[in-house]
N, C-alpha and C positions, 0 to 999 in steps of 0.2 A: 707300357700300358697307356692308351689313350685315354684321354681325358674329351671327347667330342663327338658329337654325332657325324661320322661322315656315312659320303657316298653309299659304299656297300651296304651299309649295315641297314640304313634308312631302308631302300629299296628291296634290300632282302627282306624285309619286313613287312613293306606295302604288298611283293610280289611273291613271298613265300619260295623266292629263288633267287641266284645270282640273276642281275640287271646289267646288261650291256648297253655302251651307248655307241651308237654309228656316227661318224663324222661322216656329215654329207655336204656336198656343193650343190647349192640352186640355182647357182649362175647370176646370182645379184651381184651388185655394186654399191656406192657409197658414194653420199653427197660430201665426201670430204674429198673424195677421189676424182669425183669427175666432172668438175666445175663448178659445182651447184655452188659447194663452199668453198672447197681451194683442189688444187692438184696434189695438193702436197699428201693429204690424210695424216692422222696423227704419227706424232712423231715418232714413236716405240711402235706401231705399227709394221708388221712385216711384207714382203711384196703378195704373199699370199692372202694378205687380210688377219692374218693372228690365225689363221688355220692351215698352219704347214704341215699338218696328215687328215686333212678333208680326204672326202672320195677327187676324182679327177673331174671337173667342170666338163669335159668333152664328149665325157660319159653318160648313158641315159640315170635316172634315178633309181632304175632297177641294175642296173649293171654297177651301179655304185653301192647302192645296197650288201648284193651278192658278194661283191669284190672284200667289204669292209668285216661283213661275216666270216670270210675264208682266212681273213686276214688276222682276226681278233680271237677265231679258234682255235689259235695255237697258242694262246693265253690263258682264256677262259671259256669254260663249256655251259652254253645260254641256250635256253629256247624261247627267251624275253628279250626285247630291244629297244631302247628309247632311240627316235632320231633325230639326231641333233644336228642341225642347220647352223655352223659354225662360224663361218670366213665372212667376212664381211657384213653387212646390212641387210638384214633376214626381214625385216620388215618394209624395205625400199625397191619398190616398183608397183609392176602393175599390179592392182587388189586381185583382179579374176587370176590372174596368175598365180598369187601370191595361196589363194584359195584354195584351188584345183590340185595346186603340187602337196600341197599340207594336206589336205583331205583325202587325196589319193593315197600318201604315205600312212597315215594313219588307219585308213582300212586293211591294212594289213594284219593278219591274226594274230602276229608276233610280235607285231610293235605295240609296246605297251603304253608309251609316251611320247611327249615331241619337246624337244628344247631348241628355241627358236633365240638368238643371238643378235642382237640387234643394238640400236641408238635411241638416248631418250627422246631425240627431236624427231623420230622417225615413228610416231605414236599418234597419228592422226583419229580422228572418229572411225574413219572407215578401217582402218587396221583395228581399232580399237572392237569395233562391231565383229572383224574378222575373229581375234582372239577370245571375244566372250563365247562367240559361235564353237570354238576346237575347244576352249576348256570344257563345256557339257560335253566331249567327245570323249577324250583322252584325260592322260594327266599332264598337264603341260605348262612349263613353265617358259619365262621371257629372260633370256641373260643382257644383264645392262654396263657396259664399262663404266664404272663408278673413277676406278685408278685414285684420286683425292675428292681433297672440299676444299682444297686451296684458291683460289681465283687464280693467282696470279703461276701458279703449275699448269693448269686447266690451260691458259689462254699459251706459256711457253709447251707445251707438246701438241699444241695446234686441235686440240677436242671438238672445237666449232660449237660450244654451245657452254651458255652458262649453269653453275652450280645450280640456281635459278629453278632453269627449266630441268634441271634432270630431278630434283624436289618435286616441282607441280606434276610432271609423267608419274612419278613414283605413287603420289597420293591418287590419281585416276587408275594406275592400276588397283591396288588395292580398294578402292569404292566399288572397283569390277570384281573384286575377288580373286585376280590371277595374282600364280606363286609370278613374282620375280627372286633375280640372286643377282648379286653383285662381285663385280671383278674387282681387287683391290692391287696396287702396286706399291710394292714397300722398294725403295732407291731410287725414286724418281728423281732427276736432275735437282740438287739445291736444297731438296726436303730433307727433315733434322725430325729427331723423337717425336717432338712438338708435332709434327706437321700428322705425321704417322697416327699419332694419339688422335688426334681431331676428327680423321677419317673414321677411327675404328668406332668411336662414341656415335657419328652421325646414322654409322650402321649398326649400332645396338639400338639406334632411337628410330629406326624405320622400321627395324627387325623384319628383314627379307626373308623370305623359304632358306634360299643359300646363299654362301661365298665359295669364291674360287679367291686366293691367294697366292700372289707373284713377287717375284724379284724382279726388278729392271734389270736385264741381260742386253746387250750391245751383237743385234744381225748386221751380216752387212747388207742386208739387201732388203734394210727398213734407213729412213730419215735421219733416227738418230745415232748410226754407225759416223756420220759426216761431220755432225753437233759434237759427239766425241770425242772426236779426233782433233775437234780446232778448240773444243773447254776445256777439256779433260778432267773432269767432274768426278768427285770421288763416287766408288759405284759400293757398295757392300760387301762385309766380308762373310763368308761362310757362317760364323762364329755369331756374328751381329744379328742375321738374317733369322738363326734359330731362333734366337731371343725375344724377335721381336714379333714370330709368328709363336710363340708358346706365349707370351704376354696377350696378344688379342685373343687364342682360345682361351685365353684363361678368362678374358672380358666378357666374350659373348657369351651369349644367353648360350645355355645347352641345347637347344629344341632347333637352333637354324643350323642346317645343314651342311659339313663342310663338305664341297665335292673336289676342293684342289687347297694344299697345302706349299706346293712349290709350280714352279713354271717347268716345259718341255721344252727346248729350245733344240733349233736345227743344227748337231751338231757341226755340219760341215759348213756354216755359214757362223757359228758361233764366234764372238772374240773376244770377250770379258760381260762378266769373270768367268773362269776357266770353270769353278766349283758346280756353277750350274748346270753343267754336262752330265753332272754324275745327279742324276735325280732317285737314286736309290737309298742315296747317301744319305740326299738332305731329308727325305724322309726319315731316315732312320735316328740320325740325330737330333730330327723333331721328337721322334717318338722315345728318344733315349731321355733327354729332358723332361719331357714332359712325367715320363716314369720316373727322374729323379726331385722333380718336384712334389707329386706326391706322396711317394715315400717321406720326403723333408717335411710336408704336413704333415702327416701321423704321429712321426716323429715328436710333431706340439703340440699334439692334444694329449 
């Protein structure tokens, strides 16, 4: 029995149907990646940008569309789509650009949203101008890697920007009125209960649209496969991991959105922990918890 609002139910709500979302590549980049800030990009970062099942970059945006529909119809039966602009820095580049591709995609009859993925230092006036412009369009929210409120986590997986400023973005979005959701990472190198708890309270005191909800998982073809290998840093156990995402739905408000409970990770590049392969599992034993915690209330009243 769930105990939260997620994904589906939200949207089946808003849309009166199942809602699909399209991973799409716009062919951006990142100021963590290409000198602006480091070469490096954060360090849990993967070579894809955190979007290892985007459409393919080489692709037009209609042939990634189409591709992502064929793709996902053998899951689920939609004639509704959000698009979502996943891999990297959705809001970093040209504006005209940045404009034309989002407004092109959104005039589509069947796309009924846009989720736009992005950095909070990447929220200038003129993005800012762009996104108040698609929210009268669409329904469209901003995804922001939140991951902590640590400083000193923040500054070790290389973020490129202070708790600071990802606070000041947050408050100008919401003056504008756009949903944002935050991405949160429960195992980050060195972080303890403490650390975890801190995060989850600063996201009940902003209270975003949504959260997406992760495990630090070890790619090898991200930063921190290297950092690993030379710390070797205690990572989470399956068992710990439930606990401690059934404790935050239990904190947060009912009304924000959960659209992710566990991380996808590329199983062929996967190395620890092993548990996050099986992402059906960890679902379930979310969902088993969580049904035996409410039962245990009833129980006390």
């Amino acid at each position: 029995m769930r105990r939260f609002l997620s994904f589906n139910d939200y949207f089946k709500a808003q849309f009166n149907e199942k809602v699909v979302k399209l991973s799409l590549d716009g062919g951006m980049s990142c100021p963590n990646r290409d000198g602006t800030l480091s070469f490096k990009g954060c360090l849990f970062c993967s070579e894809k940008g955190s979007g290892d099942f985007a459409g393919n970059r080489f692709n037009t945006i209609d042939e990634q569309i189409n591709e992502q529909k064929k793709l996902l119809s053998k899951k689920w039966k939609s004639n509704k789509y959000i698009a979502y602009f996943q891999n990297f820095t959705n809001t970093y580049g040209d504006i005209d650009y940045l404009s034309n591709l989002y407004n092109y995609v959104i005039s589509k009859k069947d796309i009924v949203g846009l989720s736009i993925a992005t950095r909070a230092d990447c929220l200038n006036n003129e993005v800012m101008k762009m996104l108040v412009d698609l929210n009268k369009k669409t329904f469209l929210w901003v995804e922001l890697g939140l991951q902590t409120v640590n400083e000193n986590t923040i500054k070790l997986i290389n973020r490129g920007y202070s708790h600071q400023i990802f606070n000041e973005n947050i408050k100008r979005l919401q003056e504008n009125n756009i949903r944002f959701l935050t991405h949160l990472i429960f195992g980050l190198p060195y972080e303890n209960r403490e650390d975890f708890q801190n995060t989850v309270e600063y996201v009940k005191a902003i209270h975003p649209f949504g959260v997406k909800i992760h495990s630090l998982y070890i790619q090898k073809d991200s930063p921190i496969y290297d950092f690993y290998l030379k710390n070797k840093f205690k990572l989470l156990e399956k068992d710990e991991y439930v606990e401690i995402v059934c404790n935050t739905l239990d904190f947060l408000p009912k009304d924000i959105v959960i659209h992710r409970i566990t991380g996808d990770p590329d199983k062929r590049k996967l190395v620890a922990p092993k548990w996050c392969a099986d992402k059906l599992s960890v679902i379930s034993s979310i969902d088993k918890e969580l049904k035996n915690r409410y039962e245990k209330s009833l129980g006390n009243t």
